[in-house]
C-alpha positions in Angstrom: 11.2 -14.6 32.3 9.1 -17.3 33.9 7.7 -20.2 31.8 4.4 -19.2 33.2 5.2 -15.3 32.1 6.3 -16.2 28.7 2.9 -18.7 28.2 1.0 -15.2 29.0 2.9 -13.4 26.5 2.9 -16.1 23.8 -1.4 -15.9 25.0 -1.3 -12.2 24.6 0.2 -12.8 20.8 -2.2 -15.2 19.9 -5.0 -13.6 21.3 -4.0 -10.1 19.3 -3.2 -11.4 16.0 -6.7 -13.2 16.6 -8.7 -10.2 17.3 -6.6 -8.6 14.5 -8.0 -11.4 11.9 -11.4 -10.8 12.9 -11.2 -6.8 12.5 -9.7 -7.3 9.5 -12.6 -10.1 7.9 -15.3 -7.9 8.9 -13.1 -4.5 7.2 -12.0 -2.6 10.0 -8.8 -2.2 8.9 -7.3 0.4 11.4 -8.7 -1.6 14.8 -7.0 -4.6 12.7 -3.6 -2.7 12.7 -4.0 -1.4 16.2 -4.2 -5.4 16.6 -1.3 -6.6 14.6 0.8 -3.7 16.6 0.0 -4.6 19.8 1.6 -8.2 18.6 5.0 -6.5 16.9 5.3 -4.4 20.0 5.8 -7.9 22.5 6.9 -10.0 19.5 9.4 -8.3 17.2 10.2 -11.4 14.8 5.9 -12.4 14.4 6.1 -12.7 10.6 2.2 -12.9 10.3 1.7 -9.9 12.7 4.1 -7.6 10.1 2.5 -9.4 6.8 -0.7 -8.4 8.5 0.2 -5.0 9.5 1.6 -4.5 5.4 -1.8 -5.9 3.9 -3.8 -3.2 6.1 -1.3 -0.7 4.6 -2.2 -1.7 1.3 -5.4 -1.4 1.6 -5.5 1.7 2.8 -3.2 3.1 -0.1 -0.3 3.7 2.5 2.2 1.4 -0.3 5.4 2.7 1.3 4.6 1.7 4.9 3.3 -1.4 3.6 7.0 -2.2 1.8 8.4 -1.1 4.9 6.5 -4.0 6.8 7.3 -6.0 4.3 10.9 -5.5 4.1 10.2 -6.2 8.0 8.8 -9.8 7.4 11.1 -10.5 4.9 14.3 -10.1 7.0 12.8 -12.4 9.8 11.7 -14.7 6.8 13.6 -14.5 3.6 12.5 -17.9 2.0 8.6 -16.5 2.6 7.3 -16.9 -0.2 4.4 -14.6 0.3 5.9 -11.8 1.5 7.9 -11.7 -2.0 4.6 -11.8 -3.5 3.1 -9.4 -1.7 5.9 -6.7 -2.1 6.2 -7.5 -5.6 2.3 -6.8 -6.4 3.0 -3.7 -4.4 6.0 -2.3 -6.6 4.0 -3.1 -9.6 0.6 -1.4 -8.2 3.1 1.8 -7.7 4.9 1.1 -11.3 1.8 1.7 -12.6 0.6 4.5 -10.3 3.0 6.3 -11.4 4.1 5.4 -15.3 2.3 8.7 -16.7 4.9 10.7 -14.4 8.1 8.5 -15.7 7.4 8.4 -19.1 6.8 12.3 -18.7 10.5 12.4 -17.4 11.8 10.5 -19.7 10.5 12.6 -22.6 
C-alpha cells in the first residue's frame, strides 16, 4: 500500500466514524451502525468504531450483539476502561431482565 493509499483509507475512517457520530447525536441509530461498519470493514482493530457499533446495539435492545462488539473492542484494548464499563452495565441490564425467569428456576 502507498502512503498516499493508506492517507485515503485512514480519510475514509475518519470521515465514517464522523458521519457515524453525527447519525448517532441526532438518533438515527441504524444509519450510525451502517457508519461504524463501514469503519470495522477497512479497519479491523478501530476500538471506537466497535464501542460505537455496541452502544447502537444497546440501544436498540440487541444486548448480545452489543457484548459481542464489546468482547471485540476489548481484545484490541484490554486496559479500556470503558469498554469494561460498558459490558458490565450490559450484563447487569440482562441480570435484571431476566431475574423473574432465574429465581423461577431456582425454585
Amino acid at each position: 500500500m502507498t502512503q498516499q493509499e493508506k492517507s485515503s483509507s485512514e480519510d475514509d475512517i475518519i470521515y465514517w466514524k464522523n458521519i457515524g457520530d453525527n447519525y448517532f447525536k441526532e438518533g438515527d441509530y441504524l444509519s450510525a451502525l451502517d457508519a461504524y461498519q463501514t469503519v470495522i470493514r477497512t479497519d479491523r482493530k478501530n476500538l471506537d468504531a466497535w464501542k460505537g457499533v455496541a452502544t447502537v446495539f444497546s440501544l436498540l435492545n440487541k444486548h448480545y450483539e452489543a457484548l459481542e462488539s464489546l468482547d471485540k473492542a476489548i481484545e484490541i484494548d484490554p486496559t479500556d476502561i470503558e469498554s469494561l464499563e460498558i459490558k458490565g452495565l450490559i450484563l447487569e441490564k440482562l441480570l435484571e431482565e431476566n431475574q423473574e425467569e432465574i429465581n423461577r428456576l431456582k425454585s
